[in-house]
C-alpha positions as CSV (number, residue, x, y, z in Angstrom):
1,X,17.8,40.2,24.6
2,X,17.8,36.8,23.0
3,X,20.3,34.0,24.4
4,X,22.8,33.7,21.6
5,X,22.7,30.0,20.1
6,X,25.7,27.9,20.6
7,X,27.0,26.6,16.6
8,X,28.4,22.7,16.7
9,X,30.3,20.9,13.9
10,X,28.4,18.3,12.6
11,X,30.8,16.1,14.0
12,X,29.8,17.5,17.5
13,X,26.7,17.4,16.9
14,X,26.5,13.7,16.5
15,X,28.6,13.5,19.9
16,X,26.3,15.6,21.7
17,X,23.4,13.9,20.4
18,X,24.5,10.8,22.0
19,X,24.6,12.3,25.2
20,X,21.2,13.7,25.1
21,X,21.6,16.3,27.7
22,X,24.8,18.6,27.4
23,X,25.6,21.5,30.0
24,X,21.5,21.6,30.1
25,X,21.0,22.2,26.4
26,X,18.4,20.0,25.3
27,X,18.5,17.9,22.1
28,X,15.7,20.0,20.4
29,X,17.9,23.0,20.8
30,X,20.9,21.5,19.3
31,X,19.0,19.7,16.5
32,X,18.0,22.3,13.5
33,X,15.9,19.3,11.7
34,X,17.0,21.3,8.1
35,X,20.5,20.8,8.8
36,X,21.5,18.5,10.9
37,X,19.4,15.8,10.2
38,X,20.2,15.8,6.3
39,X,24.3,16.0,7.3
40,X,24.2,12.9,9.5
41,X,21.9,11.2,7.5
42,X,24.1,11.7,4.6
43,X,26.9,10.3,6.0
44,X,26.1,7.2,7.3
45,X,23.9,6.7,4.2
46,X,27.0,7.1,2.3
47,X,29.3,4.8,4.0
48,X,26.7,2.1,4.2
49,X,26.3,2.0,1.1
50,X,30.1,1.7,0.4
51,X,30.7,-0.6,3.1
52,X,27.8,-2.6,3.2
53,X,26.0,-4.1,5.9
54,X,28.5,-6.7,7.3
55,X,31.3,-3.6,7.6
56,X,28.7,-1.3,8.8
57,X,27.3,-2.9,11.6
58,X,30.2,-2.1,13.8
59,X,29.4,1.3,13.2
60,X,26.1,1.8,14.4
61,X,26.9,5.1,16.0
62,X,26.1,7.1,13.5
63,X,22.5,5.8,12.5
64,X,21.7,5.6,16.1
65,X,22.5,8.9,16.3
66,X,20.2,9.9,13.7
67,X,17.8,7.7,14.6
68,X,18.4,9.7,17.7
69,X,17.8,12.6,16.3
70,X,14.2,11.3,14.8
71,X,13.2,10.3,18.0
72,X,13.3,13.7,19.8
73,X,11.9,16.0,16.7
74,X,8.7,17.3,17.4
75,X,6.6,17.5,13.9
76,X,5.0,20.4,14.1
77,X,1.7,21.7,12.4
78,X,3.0,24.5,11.2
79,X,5.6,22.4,8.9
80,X,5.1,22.3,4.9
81,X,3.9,18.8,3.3
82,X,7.0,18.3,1.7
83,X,9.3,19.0,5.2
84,X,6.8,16.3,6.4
85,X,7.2,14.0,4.0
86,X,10.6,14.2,3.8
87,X,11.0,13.4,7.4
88,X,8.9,10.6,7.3
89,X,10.8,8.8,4.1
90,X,14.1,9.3,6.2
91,X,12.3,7.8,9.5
92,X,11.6,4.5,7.2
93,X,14.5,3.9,5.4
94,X,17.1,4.4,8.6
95,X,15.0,2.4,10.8
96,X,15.0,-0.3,8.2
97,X,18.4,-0.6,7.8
98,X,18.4,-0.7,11.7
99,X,16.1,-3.7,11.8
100,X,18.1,-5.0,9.1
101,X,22.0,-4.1,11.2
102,X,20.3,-5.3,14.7
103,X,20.0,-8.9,13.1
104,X,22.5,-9.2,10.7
105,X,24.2,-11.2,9.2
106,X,19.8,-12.6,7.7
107,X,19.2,-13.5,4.2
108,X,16.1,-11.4,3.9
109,X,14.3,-9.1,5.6
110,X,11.7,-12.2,5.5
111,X,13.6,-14.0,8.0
112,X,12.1,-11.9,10.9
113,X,9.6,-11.9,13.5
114,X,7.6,-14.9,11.4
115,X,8.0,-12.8,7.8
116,X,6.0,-9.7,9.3
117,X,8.9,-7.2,10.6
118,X,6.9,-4.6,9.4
119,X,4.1,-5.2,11.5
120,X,6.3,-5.0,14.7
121,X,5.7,-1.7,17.0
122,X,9.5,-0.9,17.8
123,X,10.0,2.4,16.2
124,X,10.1,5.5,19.0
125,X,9.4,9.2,17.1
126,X,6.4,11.1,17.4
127,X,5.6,10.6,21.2
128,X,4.6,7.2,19.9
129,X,6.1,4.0,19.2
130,X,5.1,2.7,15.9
131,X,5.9,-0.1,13.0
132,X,7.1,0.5,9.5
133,X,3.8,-0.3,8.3
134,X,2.4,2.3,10.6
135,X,5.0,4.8,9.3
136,X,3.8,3.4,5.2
137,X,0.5,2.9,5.7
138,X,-1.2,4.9,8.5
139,X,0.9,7.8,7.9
140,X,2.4,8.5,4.8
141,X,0.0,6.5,2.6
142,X,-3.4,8.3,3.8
143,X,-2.2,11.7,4.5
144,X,0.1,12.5,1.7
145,X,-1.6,10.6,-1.4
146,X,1.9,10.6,-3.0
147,X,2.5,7.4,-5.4
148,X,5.8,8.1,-5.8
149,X,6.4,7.1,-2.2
150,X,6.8,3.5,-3.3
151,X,10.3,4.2,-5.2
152,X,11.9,6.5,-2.2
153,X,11.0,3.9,0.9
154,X,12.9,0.8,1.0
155,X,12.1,-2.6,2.0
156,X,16.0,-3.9,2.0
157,X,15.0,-6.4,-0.5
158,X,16.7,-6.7,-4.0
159,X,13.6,-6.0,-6.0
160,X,13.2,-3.2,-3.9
161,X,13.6,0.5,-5.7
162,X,17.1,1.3,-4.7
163,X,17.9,3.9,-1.5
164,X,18.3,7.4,-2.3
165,X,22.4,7.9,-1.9
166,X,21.8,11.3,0.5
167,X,18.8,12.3,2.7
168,X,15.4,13.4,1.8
169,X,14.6,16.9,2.1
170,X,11.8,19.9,2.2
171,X,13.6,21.7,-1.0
172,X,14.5,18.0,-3.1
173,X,11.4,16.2,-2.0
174,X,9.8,16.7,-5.6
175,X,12.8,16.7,-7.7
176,X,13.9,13.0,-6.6
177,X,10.8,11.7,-6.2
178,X,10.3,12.5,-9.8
179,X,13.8,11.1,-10.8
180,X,13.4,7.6,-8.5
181,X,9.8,7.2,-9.8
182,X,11.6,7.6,-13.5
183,X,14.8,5.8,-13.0
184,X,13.3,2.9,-11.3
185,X,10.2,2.3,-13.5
186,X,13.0,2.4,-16.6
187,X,15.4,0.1,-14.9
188,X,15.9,-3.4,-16.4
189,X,16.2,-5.1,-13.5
190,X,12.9,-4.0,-12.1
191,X,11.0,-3.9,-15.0
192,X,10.2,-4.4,-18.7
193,X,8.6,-2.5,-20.8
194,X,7.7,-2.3,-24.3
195,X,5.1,-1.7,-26.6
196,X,3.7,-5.1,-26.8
197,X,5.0,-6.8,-23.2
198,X,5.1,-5.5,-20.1
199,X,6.5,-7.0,-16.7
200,X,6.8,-4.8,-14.1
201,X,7.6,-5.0,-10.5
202,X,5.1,-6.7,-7.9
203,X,4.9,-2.9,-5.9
204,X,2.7,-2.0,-9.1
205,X,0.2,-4.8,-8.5
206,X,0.3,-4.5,-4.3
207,X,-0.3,-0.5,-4.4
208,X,-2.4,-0.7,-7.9
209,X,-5.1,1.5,-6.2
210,X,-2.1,4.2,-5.2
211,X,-1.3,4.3,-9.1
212,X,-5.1,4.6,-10.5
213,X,-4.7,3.7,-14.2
214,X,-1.8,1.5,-14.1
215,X,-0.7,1.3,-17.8
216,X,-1.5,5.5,-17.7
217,X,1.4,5.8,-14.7
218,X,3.6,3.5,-16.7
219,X,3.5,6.0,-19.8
220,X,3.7,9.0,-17.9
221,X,7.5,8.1,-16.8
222,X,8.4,4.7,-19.1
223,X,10.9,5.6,-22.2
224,X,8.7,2.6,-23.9
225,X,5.0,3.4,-24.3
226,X,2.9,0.6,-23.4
227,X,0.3,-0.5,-26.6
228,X,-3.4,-0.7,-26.2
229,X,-3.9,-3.9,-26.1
230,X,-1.1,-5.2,-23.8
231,X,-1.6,-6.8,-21.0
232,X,0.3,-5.9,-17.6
233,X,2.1,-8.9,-16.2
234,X,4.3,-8.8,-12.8
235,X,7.5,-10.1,-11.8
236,X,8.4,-12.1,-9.1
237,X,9.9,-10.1,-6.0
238,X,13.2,-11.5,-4.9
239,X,13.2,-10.8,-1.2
240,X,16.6,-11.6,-0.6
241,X,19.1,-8.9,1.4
242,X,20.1,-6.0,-0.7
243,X,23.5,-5.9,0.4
């Protein structure tokens, strides 16, 4: 017979997670990456965005716990491309806004390690230690040929596409990835679009190959269809904190 699984509150979880070991149990055991990771995500998520990062930093707990949790998941072979995904979206985005809560209070993301943070091999997940831009571009990029990436990872800039509000998962993968692609490409403050102009955000023009036929992948989710003729101009990025 089968050892009968001990169940935690989420709020023990996150306890025991910071621990590492408890009464022998080890983290993978405790950790259902389905459940737990998507609570705790969540939650911090949630208060930094209502806090921001000035109140948030003296609550670190909870994102290192996560980030904890990251850390000791295995990624198996067996998972689906969308679990995958999804885990490595969430790996990004809460290590960025640990970069960002390690050295705050910055003015930009910029500010760091000579303007190249995301060159810097910090990040521990995987059995390996890696950089955001090996997380963006030798991971998810290559393997997962997914354009819609660029509006659910976050640089913590302003003219980045804004962070989900809750954590990415196998079963919403496709459904917000459609609805950030959407909301962001139709946002104002990101972009304009209309039949005859067209200024859209610099992501466009860095990633153009990701998008193949730009003014095509504009249509496909833009309220405002983009003429013939007109040519594609892009806007400055405004690398300043997103806080």
């Amino acid at each position: 017979m089968s050892k009968k699984r001990k169940h935690y509150s989420p709020e023990e979880k996150v306890r025991l997670l910071k621990e590492h070991l408890v009464n022998g149990t080890a983290v993978s055991q405790i950790c259902d990456e389905n459940k737990l990771q998507p609570t705790v995500f969540y939650r911090w998520q949630r208060q930094f965005f209502e806090q921001g990062a000035a109140a948030f930093k003296k609550d670190q707990d909870k994102l290192d716990a996560y980030l904890k949790v990251l850390e000791k998941t295995i990624i198996e072979k067996t998972w689906s491309r969308n679990k995958s995904l999804a885990f490595w979206i969430n790996a990004y985005n809460a290590n960025t806004i640990k970069l960002i809560l390690k050295n705050y209070p910055i003015k930009s993301i910029m500010d760091l390690n000579n303007g190249k943070p995301w060159d810097v091999k910090w990040i521990k997940i995987d059995q390996r230690t890696l950089s955001l831009n090996n997380i963006e571009n030798d991971i998810i990029r290559p393997n997962y040929s997914e354009p819609r990436i660029h509006f659910a990872v976050n640089c913590a800039a302003k003219s980045c596409p804004p962070l989900l509000n809750k954590a990415w998962t196998e079963g919403n993968l496709n459904s917000n990835l459609e609805r950030q692609t959407k909301s962001f490409i139709n946002n104002p403050i990101y972009n304009t679009i209309t039949s005859s102009n067209v200024e859209v955000s610099k992501i466009f023009d860095w990633y153009r190959k990701d998008f193949g036929d730009l003014k095509s992948y504009l249509n496909k989710f833009s309220s405002s269809k983009i003429g013939k003729n007109t040519s594609v101009n892009f806007k400055t990025y405004d690398w300043n904190l997103n806080n």
